[in-house]
Residue frames as a rotation matrix with the C-alpha (Angstrom) as fourth column:
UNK 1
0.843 0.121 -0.525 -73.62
-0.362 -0.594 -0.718 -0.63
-0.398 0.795 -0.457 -21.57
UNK 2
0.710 -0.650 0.270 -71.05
0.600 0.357 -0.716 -1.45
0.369 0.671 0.644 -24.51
UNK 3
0.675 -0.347 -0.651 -68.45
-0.332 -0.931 0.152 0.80
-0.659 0.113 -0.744 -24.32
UNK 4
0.654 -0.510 0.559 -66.01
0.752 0.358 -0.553 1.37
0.081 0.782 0.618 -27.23
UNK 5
0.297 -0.746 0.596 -64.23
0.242 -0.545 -0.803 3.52
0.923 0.383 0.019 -26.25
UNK 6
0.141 -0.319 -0.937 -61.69
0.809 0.583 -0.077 4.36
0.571 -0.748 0.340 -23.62
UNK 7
0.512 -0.040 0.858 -61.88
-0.265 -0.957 0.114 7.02
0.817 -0.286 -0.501 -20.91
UNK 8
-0.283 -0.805 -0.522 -59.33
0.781 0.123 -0.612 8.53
0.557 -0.581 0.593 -19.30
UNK 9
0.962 0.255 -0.103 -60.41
0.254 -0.686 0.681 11.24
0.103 -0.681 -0.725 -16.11
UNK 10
-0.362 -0.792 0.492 -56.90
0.322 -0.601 -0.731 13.56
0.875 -0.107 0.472 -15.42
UNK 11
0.524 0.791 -0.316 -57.59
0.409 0.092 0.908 13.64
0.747 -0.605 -0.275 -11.78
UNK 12
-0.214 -0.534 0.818 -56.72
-0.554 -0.624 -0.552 15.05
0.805 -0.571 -0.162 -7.92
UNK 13
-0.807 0.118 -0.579 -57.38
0.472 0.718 -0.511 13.56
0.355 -0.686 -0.635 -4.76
UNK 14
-0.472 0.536 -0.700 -59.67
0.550 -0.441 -0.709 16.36
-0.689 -0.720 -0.086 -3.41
UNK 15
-0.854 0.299 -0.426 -61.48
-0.334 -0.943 0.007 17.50
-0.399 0.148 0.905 -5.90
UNK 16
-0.506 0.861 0.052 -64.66
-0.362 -0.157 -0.919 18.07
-0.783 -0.484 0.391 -5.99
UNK 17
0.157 0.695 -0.701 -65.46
-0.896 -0.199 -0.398 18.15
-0.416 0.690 0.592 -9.61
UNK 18
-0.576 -0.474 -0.665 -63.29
-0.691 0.717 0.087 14.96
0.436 0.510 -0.741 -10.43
UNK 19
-0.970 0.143 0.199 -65.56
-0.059 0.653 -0.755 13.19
-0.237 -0.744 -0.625 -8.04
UNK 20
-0.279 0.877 -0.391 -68.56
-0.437 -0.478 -0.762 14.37
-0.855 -0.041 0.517 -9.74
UNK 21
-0.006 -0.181 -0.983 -66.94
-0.997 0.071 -0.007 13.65
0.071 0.981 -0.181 -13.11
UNK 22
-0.847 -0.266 -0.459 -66.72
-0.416 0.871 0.262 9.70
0.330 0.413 -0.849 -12.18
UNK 23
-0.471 0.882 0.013 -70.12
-0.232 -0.110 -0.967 9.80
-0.851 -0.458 0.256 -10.46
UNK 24
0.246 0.426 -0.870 -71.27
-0.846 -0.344 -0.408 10.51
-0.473 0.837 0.276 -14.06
UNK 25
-0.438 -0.769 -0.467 -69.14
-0.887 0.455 0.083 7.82
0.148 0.450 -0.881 -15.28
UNK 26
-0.959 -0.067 0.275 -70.13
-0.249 0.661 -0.708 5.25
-0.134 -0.748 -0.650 -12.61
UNK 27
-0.172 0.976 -0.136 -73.94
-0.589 -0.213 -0.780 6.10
-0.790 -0.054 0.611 -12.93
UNK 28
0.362 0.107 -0.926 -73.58
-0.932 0.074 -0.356 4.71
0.031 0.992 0.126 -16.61
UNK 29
0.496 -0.441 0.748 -71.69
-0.164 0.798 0.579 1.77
-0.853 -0.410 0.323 -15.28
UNK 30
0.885 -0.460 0.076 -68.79
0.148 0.124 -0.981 2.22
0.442 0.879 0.177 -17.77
UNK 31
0.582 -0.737 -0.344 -65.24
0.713 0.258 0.653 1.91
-0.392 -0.625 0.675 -16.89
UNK 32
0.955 -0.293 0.056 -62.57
-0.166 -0.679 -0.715 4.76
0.248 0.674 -0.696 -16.94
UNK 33
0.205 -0.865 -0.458 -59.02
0.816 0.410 -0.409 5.05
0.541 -0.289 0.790 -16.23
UNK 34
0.935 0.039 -0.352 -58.19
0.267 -0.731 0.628 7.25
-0.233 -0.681 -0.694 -13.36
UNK 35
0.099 -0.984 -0.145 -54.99
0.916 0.147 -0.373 9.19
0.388 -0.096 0.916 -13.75
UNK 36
0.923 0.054 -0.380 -54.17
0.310 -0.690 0.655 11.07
-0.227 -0.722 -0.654 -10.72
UNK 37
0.176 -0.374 0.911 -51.90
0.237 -0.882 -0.408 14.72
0.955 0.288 -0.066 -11.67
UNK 38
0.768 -0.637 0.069 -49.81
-0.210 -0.148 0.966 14.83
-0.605 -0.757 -0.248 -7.91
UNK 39
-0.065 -0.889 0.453 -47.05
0.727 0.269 0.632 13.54
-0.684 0.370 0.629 -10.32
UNK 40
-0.072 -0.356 -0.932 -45.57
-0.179 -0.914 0.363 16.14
-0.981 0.193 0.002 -11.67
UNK 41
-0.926 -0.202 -0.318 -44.97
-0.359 0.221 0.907 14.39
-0.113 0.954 -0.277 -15.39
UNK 42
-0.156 0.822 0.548 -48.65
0.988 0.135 0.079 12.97
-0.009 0.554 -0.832 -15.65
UNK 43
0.244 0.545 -0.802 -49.73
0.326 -0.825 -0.461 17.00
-0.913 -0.150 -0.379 -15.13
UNK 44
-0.088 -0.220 -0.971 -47.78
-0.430 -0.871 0.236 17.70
-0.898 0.439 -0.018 -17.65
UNK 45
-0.927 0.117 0.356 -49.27
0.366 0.485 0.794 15.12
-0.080 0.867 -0.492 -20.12
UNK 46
0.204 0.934 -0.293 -52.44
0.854 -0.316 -0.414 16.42
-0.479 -0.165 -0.862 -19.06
UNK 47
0.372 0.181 -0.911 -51.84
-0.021 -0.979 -0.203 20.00
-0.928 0.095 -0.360 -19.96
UNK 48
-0.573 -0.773 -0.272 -50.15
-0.555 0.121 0.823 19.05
-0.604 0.622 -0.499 -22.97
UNK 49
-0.827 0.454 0.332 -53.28
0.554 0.559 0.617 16.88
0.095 0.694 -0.714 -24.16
UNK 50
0.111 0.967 -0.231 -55.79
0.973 -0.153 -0.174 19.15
-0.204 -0.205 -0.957 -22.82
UNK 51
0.400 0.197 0.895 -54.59
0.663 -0.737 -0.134 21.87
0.633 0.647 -0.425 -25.01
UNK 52
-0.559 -0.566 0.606 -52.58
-0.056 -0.703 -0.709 23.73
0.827 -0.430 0.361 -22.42
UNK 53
0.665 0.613 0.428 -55.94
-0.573 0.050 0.818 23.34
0.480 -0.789 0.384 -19.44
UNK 54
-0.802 -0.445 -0.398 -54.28
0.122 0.530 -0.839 22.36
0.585 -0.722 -0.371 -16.08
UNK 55
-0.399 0.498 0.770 -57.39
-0.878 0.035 -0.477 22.19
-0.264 -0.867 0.423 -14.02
UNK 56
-0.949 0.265 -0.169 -58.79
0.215 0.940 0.265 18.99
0.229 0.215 -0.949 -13.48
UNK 57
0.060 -0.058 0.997 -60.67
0.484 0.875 0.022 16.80
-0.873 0.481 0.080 -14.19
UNK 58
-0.362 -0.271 -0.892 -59.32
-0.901 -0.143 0.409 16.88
-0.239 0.952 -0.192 -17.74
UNK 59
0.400 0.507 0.763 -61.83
0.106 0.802 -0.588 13.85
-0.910 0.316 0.267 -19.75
UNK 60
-0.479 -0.335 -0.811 -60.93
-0.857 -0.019 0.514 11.90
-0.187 0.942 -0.278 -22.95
UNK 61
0.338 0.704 0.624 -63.12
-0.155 0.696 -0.701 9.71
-0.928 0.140 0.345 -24.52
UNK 62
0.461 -0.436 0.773 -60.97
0.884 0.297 -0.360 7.65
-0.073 0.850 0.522 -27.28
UNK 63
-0.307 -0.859 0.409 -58.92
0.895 -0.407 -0.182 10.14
0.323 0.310 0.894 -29.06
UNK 64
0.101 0.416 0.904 -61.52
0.559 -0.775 0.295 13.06
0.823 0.475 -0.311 -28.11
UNK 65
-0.962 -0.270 0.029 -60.86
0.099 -0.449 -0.888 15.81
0.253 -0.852 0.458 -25.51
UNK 66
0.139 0.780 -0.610 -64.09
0.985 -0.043 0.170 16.18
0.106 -0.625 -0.774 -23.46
UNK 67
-0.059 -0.414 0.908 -62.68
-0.501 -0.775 -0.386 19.20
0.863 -0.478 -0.161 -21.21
UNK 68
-0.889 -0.458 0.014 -63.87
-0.100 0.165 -0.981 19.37
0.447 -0.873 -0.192 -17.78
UNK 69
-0.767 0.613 -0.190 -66.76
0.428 0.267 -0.864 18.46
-0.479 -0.743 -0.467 -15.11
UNK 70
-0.124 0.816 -0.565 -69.26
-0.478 -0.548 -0.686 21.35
-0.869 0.185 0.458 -16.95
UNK 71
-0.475 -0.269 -0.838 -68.42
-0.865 -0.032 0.501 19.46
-0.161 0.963 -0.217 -20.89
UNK 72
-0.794 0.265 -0.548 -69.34
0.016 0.909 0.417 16.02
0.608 0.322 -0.726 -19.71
UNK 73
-0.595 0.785 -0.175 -72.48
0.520 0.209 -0.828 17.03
-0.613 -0.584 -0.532 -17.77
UNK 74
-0.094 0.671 -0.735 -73.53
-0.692 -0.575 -0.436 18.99
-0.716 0.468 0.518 -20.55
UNK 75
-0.500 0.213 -0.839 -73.07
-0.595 0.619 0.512 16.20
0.629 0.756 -0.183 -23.11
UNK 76
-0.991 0.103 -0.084 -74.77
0.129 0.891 -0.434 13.78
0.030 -0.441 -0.897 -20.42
UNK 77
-0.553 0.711 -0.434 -77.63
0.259 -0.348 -0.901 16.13
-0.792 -0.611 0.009 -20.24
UNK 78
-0.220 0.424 -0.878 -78.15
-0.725 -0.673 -0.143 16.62
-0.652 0.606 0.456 -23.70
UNK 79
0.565 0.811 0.148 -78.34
-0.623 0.538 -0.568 12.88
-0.541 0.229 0.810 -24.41
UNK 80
0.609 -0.754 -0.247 -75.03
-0.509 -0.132 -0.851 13.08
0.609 0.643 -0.464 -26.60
UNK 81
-0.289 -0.842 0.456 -72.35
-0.945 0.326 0.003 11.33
-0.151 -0.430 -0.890 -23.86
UNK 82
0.269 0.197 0.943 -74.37
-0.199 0.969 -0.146 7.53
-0.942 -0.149 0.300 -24.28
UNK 83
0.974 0.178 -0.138 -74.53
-0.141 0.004 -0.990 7.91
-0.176 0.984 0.029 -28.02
UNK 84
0.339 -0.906 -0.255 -70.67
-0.891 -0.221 -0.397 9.26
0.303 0.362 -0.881 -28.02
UNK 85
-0.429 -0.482 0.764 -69.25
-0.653 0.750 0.106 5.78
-0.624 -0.454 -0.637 -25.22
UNK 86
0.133 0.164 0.977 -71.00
0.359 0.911 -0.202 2.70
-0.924 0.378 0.063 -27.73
UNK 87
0.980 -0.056 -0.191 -70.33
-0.198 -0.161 -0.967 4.39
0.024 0.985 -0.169 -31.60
């Protein structure tokens, strides 16, 4: 797939859902950037771009906020996440 646009995953080491969330990713064979929240200052860019949300996975796709693990399996399931990664 094209992709135009860049995703960024707001990530942990153990969690579950962030592992799901690049599953999703991967399936699509599309690259994201991982950016793993143990560092204290990336958490707080996270929570600061994700509108104040400190659970991860926090997704951005280009400038848009996603949310988390339930936002981008509902847009994958509804057909709407391919459409959103090549426009």
């Amino acid at each position: 797939m094209k992709l135009n646009m860049k995703i960024e995953i707001y990530t942990t080491e153990n969690c579950p859902y962030c592992r799901k969330a690049k599953l999703i990713f991967d399936s699509l064979s599309v690259d994201y950037n991982e950016i793993d929240v143990e560092n204290e200052e990336q958490r707080q860019c996270m929570k600061s771009r994700a509108k104040g949300n400190y659970t991860v996975p926090q997704i951005f796709i280009g400038e848009d906020y996603i949310g988390g693990y339930d936002e981008l399996k509902k847009l994958k399931d509804r057909g709407k996440l391919s459409k959103m990664l090549i426009e």
